[in-house]
Backbone of each chain as nested JSON, in Angstrom:
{
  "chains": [
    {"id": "A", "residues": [
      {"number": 1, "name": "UNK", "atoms": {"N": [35.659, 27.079, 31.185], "CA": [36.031, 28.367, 31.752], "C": [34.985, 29.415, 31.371]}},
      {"number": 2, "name": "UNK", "atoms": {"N": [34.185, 30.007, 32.105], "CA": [33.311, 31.266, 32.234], "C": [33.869, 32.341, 32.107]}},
      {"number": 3, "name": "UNK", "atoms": {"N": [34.048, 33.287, 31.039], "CA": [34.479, 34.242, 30.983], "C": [33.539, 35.904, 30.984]}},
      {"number": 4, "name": "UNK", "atoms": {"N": [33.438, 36.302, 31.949], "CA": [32.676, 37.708, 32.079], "C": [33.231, 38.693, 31.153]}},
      {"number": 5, "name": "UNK", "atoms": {"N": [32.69, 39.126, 29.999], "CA": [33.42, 40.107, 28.969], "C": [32.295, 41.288, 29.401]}},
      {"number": 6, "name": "UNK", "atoms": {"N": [33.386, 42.269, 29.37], "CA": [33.035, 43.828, 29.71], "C": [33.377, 44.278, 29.235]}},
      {"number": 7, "name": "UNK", "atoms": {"N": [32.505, 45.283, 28.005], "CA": [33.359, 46.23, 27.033], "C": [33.625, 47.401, 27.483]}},
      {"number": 8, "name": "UNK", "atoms": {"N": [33.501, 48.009, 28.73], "CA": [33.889, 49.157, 29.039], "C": [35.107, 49.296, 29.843]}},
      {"number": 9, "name": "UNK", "atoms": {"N": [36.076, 48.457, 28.965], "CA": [37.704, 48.365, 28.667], "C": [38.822, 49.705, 29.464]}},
      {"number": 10, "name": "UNK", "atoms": {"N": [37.881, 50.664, 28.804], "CA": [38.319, 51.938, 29.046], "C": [38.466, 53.047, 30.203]}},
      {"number": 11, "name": "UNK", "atoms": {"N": [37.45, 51.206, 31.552], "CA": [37.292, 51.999, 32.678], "C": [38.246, 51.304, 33.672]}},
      {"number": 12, "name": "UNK", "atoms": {"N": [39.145, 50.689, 33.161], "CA": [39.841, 49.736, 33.982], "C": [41.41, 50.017, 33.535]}},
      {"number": 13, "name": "UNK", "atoms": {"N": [41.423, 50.74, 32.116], "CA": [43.167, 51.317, 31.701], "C": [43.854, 52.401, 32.377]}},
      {"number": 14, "name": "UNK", "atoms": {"N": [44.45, 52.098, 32.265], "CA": [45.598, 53.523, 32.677], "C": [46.511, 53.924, 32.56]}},
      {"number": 15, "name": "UNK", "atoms": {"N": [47.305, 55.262, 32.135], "CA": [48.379, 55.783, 31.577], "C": [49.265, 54.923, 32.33]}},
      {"number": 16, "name": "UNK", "atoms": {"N": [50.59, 54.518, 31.957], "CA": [51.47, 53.547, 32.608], "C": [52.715, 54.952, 33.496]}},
      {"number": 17, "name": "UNK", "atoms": {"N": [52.332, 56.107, 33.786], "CA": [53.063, 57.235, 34.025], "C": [52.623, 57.844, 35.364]}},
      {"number": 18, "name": "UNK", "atoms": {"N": [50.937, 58.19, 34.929], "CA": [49.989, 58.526, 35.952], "C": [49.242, 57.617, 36.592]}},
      {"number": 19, "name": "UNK", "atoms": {"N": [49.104, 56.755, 36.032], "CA": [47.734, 55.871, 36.565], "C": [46.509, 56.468, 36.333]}},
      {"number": 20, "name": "UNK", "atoms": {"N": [46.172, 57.393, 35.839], "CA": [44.884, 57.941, 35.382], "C": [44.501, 57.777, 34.327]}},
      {"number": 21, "name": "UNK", "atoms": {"N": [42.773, 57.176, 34.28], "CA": [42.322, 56.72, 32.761], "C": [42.722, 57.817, 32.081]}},
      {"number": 22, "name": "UNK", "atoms": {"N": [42.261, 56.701, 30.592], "CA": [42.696, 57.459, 29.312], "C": [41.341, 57.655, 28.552]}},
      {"number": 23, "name": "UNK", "atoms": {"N": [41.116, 58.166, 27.542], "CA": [40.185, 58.346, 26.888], "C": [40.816, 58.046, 25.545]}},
      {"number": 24, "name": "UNK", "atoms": {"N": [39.918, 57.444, 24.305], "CA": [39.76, 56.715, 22.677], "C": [39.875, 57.765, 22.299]}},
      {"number": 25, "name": "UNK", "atoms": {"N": [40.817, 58.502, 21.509], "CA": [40.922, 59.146, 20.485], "C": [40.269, 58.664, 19.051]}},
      {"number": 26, "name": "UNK", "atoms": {"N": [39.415, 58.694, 18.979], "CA": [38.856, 57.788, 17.212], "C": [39.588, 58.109, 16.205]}},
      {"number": 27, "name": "UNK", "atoms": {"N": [39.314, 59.507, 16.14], "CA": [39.962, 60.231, 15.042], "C": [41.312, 59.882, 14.566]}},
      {"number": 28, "name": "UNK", "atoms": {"N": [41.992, 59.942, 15.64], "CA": [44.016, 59.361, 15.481], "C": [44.417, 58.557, 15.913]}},
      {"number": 29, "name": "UNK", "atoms": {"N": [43.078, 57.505, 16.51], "CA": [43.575, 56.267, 16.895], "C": [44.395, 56.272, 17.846]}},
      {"number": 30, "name": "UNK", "atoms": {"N": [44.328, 56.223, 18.731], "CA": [45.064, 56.782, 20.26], "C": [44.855, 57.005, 21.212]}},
      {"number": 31, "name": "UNK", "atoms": {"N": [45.187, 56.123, 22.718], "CA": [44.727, 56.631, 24.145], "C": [45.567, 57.968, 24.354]}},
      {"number": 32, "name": "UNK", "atoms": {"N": [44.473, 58.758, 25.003], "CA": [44.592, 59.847, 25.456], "C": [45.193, 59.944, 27.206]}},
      {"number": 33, "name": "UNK", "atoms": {"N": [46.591, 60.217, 27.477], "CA": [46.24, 60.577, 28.814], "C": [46.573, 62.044, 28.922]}},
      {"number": 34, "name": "UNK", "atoms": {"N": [45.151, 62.876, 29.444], "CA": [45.4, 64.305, 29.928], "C": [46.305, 64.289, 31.352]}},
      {"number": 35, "name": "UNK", "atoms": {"N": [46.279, 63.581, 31.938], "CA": [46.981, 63.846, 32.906], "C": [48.527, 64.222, 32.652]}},
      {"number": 36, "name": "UNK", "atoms": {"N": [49.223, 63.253, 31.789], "CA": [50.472, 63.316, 31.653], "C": [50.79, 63.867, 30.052]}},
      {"number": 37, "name": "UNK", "atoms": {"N": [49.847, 64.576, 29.385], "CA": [49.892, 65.147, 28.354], "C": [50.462, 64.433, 27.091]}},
      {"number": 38, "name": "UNK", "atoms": {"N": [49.938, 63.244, 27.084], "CA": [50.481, 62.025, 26.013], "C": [49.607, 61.195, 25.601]}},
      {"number": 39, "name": "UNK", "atoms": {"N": [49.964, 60.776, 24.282], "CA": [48.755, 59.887, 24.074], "C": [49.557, 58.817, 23.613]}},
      {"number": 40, "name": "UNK", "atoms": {"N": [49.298, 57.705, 23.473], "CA": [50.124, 56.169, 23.316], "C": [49.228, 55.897, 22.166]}},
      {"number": 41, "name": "UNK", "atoms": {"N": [50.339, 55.424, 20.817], "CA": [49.279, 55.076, 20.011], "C": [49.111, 53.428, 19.638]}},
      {"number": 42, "name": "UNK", "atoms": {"N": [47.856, 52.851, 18.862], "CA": [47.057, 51.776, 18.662], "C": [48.218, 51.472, 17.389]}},
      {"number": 43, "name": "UNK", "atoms": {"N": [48.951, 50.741, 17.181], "CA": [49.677, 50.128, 15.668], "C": [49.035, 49.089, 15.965]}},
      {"number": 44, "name": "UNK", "atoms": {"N": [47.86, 48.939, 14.736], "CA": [47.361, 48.187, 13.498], "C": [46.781, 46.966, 14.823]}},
      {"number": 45, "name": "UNK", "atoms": {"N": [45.563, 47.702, 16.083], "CA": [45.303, 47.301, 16.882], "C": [45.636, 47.068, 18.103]}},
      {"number": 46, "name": "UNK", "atoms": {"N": [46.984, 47.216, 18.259], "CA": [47.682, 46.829, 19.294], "C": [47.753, 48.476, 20.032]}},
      {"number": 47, "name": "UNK", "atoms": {"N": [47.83, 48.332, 21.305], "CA": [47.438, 49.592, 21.86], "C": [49.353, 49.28, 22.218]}},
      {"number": 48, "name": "UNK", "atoms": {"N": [49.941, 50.365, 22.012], "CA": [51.795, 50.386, 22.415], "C": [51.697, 51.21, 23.988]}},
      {"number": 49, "name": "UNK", "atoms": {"N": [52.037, 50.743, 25.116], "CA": [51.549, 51.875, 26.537], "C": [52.676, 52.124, 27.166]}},
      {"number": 50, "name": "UNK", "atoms": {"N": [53.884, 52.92, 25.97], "CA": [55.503, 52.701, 26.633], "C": [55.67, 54.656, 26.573]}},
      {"number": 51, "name": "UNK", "atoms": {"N": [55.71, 54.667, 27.3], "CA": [56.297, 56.635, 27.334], "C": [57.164, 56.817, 26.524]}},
      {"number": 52, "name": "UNK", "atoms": {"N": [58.066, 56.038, 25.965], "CA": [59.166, 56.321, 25.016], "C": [58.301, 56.592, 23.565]}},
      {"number": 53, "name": "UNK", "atoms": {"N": [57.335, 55.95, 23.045], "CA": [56.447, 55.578, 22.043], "C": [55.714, 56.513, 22.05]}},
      {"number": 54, "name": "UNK", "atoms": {"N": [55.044, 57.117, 23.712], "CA": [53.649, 58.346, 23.281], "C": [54.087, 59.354, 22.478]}},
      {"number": 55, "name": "UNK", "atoms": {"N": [53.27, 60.131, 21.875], "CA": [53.059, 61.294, 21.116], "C": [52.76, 62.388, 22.099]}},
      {"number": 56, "name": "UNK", "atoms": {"N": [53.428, 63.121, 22.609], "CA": [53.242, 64.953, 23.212], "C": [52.367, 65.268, 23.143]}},
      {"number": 57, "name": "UNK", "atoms": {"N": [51.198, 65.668, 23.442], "CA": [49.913, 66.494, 23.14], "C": [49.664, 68.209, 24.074]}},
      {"number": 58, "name": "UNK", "atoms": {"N": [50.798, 67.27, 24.886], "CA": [50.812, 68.955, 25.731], "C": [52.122, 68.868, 26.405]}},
      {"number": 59, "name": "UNK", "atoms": {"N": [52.803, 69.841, 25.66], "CA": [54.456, 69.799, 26.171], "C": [54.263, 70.372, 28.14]}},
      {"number": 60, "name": "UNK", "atoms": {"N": [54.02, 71.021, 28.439], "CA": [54.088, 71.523, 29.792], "C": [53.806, 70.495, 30.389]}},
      {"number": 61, "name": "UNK", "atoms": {"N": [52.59, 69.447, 30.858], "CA": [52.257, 68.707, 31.322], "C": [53.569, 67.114, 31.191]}},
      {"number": 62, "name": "UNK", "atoms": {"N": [53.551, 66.982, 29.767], "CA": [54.681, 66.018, 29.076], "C": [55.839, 66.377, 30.033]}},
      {"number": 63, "name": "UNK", "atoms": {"N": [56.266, 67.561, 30.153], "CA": [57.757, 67.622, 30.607], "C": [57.73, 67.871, 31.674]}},
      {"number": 64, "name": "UNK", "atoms": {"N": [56.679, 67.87, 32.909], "CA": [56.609, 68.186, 34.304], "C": [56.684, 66.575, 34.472]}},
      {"number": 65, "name": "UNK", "atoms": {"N": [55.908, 65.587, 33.843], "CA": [55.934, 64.38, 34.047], "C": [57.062, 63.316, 33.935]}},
      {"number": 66, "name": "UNK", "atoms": {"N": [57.402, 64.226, 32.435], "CA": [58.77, 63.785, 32.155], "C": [59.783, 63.592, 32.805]}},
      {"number": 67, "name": "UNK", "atoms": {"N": [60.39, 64.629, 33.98], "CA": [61.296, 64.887, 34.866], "C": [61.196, 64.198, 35.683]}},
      {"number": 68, "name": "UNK", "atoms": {"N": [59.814, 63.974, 36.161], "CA": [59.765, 62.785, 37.289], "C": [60.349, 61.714, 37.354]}},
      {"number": 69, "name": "UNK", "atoms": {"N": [59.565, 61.25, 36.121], "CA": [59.997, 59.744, 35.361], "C": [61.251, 59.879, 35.005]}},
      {"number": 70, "name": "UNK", "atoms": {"N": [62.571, 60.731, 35.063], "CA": [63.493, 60.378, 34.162], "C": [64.592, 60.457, 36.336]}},
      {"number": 71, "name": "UNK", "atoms": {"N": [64.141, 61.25, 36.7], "CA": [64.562, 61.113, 38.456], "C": [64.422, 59.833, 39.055]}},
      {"number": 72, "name": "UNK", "atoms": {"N": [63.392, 59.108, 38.523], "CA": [62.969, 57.87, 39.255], "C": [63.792, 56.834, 38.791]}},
      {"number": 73, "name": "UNK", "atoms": {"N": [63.969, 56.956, 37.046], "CA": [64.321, 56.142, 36.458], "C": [65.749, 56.666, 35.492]}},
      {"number": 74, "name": "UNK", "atoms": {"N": [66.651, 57.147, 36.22], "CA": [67.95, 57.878, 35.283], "C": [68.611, 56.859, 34.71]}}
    ]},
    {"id": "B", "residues": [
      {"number": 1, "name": "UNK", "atoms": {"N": [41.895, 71.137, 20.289], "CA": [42.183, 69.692, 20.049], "C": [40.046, 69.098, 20.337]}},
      {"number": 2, "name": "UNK", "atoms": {"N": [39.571, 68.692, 19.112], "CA": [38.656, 67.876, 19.623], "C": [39.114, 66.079, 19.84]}},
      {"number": 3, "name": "UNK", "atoms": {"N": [38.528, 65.575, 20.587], "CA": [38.566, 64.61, 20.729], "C": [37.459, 63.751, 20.659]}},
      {"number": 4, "name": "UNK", "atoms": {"N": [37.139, 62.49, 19.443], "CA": [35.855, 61.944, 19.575], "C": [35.611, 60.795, 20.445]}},
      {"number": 5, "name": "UNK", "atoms": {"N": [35.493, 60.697, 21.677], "CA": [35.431, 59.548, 22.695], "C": [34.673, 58.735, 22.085]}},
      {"number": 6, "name": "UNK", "atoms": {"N": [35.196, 57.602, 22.285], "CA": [34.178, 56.129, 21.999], "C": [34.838, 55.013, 22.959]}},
      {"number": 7, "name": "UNK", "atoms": {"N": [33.818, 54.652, 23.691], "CA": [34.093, 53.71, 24.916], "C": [34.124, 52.313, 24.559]}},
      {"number": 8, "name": "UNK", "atoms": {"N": [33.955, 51.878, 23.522], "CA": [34.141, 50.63, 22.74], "C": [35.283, 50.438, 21.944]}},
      {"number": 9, "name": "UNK", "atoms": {"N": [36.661, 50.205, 23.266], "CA": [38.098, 50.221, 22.59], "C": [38.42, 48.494, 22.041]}},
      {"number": 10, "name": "UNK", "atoms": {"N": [37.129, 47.953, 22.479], "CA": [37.504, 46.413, 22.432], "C": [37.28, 46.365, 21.026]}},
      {"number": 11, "name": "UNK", "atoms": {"N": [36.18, 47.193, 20.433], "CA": [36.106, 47.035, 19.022], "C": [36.915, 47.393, 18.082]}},
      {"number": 12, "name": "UNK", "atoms": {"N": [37.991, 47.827, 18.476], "CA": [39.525, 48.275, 17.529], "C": [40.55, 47.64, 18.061]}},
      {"number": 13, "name": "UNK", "atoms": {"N": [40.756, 46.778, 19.024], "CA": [42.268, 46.124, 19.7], "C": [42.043, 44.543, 18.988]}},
      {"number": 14, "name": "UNK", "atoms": {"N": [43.37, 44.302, 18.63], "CA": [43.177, 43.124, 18.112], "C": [44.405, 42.13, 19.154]}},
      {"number": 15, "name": "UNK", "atoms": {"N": [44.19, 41.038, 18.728], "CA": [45.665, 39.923, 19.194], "C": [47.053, 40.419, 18.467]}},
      {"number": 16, "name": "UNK", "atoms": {"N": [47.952, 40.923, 18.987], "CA": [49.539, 41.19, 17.767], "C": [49.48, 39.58, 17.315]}},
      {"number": 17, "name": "UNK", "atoms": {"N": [49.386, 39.089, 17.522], "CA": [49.069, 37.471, 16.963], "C": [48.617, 36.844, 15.759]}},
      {"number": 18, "name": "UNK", "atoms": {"N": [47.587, 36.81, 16.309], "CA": [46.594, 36.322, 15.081], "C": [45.8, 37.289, 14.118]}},
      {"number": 19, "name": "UNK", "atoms": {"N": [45.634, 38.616, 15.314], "CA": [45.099, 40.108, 14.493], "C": [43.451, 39.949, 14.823]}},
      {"number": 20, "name": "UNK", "atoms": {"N": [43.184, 38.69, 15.66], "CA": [41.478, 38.598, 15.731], "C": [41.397, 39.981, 16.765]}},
      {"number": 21, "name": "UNK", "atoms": {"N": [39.763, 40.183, 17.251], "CA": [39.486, 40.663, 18.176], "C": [39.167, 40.676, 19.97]}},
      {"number": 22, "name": "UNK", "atoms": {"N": [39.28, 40.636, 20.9], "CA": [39.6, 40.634, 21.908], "C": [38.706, 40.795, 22.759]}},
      {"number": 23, "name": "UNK", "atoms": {"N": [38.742, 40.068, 23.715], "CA": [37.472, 39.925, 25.042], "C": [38.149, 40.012, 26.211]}},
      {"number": 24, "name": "UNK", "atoms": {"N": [37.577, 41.192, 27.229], "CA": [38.092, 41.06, 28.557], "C": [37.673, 40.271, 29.296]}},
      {"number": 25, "name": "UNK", "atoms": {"N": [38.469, 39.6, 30.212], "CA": [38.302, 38.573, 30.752], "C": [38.352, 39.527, 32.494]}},
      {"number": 26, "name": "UNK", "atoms": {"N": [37.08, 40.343, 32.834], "CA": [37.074, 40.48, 34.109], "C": [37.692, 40.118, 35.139]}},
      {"number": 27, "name": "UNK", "atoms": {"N": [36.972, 38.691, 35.155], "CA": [37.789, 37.668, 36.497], "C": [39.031, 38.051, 36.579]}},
      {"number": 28, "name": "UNK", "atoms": {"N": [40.013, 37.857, 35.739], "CA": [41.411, 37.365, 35.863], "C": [41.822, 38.914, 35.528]}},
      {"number": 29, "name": "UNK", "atoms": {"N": [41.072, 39.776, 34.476], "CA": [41.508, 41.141, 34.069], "C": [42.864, 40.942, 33.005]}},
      {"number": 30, "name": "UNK", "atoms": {"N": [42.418, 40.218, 31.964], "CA": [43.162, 39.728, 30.886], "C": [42.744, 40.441, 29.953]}},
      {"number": 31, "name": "UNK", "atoms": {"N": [43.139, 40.232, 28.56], "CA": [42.333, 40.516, 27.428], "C": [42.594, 38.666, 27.006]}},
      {"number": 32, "name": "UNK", "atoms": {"N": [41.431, 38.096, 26.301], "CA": [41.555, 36.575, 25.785], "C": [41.32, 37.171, 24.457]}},
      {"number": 33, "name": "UNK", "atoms": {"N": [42.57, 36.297, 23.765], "CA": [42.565, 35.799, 22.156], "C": [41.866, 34.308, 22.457]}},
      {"number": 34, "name": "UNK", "atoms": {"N": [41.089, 34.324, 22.132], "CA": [40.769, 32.873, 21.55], "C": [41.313, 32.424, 20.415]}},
      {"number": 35, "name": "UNK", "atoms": {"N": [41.587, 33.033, 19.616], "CA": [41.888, 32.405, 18.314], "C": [43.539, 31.753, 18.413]}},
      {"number": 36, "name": "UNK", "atoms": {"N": [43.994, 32.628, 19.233], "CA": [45.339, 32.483, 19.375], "C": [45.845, 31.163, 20.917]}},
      {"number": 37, "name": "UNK", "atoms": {"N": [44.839, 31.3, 21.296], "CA": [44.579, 30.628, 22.82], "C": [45.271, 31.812, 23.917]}},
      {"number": 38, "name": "UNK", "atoms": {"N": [45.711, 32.474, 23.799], "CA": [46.317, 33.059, 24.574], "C": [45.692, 34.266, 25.333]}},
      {"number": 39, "name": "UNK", "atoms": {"N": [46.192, 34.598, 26.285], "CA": [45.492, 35.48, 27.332], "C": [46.92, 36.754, 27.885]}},
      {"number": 40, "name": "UNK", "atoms": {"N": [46.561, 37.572, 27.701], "CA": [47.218, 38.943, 27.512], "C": [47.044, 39.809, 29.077]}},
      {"number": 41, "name": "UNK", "atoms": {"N": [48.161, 39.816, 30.109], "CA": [47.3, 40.575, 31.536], "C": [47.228, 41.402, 31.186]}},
      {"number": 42, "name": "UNK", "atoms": {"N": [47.106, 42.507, 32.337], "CA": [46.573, 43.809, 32.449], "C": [46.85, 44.02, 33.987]}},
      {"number": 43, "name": "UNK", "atoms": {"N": [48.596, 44.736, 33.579], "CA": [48.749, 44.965, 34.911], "C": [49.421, 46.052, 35.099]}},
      {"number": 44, "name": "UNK", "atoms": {"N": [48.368, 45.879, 36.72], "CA": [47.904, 47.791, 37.487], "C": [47.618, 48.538, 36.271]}},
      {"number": 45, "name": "UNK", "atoms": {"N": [46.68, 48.403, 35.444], "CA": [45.91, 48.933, 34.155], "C": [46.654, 48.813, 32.869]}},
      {"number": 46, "name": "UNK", "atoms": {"N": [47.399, 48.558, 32.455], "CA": [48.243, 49.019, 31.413], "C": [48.564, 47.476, 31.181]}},
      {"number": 47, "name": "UNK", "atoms": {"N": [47.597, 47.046, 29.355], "CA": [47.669, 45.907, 29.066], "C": [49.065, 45.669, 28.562]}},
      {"number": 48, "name": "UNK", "atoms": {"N": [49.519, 44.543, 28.522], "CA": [50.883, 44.263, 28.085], "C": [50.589, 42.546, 27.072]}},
      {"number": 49, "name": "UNK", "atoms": {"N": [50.678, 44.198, 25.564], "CA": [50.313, 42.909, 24.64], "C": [51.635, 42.343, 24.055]}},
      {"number": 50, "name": "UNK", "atoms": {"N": [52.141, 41.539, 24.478], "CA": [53.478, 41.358, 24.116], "C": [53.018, 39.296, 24.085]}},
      {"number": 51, "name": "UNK", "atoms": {"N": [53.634, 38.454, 23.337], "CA": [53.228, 37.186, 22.748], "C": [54.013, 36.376, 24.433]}},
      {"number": 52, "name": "UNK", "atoms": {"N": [55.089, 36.694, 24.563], "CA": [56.022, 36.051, 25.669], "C": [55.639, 36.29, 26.58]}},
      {"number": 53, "name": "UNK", "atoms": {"N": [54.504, 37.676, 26.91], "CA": [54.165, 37.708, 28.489], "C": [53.002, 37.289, 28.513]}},
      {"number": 54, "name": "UNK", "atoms": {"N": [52.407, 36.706, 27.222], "CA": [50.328, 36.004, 27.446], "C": [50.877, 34.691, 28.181]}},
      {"number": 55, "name": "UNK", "atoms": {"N": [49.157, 34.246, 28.83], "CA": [49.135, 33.171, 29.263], "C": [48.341, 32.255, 28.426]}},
      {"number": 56, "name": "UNK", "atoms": {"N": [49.145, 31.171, 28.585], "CA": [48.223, 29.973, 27.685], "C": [47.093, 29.358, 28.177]}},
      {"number": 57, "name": "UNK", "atoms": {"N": [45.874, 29.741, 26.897], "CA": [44.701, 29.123, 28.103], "C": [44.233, 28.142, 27.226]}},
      {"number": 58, "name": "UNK", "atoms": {"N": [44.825, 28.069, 25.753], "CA": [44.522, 26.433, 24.929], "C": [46.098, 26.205, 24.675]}},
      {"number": 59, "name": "UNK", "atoms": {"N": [46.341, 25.205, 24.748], "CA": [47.557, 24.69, 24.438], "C": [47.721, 24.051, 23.021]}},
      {"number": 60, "name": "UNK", "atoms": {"N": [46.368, 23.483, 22.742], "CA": [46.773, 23.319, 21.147], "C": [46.658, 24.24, 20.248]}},
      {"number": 61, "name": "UNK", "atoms": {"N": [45.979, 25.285, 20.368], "CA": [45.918, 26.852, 19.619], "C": [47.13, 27.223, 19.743]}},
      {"number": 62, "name": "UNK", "atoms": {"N": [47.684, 27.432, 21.146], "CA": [48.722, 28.295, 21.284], "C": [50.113, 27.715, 20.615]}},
      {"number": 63, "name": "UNK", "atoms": {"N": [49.914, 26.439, 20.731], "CA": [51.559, 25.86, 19.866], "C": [51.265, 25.855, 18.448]}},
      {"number": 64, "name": "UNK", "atoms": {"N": [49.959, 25.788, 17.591], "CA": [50.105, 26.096, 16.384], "C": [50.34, 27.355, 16.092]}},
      {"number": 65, "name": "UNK", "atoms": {"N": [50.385, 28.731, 16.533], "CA": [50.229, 29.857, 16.419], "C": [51.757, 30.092, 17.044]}},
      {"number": 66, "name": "UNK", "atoms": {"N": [52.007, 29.62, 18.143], "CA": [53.618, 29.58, 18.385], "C": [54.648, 29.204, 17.267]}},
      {"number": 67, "name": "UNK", "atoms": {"N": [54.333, 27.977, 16.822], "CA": [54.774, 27.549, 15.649], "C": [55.069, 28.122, 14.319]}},
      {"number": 68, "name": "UNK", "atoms": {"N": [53.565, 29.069, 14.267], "CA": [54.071, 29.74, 12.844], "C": [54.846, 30.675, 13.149]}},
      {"number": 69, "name": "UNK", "atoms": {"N": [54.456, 31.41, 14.478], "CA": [55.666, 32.494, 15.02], "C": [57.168, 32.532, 14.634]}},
      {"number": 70, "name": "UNK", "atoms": {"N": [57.542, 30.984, 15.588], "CA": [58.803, 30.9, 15.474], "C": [59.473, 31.147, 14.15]}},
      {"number": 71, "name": "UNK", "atoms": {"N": [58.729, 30.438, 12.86], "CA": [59.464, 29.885, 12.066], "C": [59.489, 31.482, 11.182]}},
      {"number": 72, "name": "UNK", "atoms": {"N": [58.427, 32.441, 11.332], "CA": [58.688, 33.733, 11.001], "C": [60.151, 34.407, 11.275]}},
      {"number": 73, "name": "UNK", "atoms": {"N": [60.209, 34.697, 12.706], "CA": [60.804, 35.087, 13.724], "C": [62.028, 33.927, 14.641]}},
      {"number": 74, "name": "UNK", "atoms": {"N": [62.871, 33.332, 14.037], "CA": [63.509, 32.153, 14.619], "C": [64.536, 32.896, 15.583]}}
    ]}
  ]
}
């Protein structure tokens, strides 16, 4: 089996909310999505990509998104 | 908020498994554990590292590593 490895991982992810990439937080260890104002964090490698799990980074954005997701999915 | 981007997320994601490090598998758009045999999708962007949803791509890796699982986790 031939396997093509591409480390630019980061151009193929996406918030599981928006669908819009995320960006590596280094510092706190954490995908970033600006779109939906959340970041999903990495435990001990493992990237967690569940909205219940992200961390808030921007309540306005978080809770415009939020509402959606909770209409779609009550 | 700064944020330090680094586009080399493959170099911090490990297997929840075995804990090795991780290769995208383009073609198929997996992440491959080798160590673990197992293959992790990535679907509509958002990897899903979970042990029950990889695919087995060695079968004798994957039942020794299944094995110690279970007997952790029965």
């Amino acid at each position: 089996m031939e396997i093509a490895v591409d480390p630019k991982l980061l151009e193929i992810l996406v918030c599981p909310l928006t669908k819009t990439t995320l960006t590596y937080d280094r510092q706190n260890n954490r995908l970033i999505s600006e779109a939906a104002g959340l970041a999903y964090p990495i435990l001990k490698g493992v990237p967690i990509m569940l909205i219940d799990g992200a961390e808030i980074i921007d309540e306005i954005k978080a809770n415009e998104f939020r509402g959606l997701f909770s209409q779609r999915n009550p």
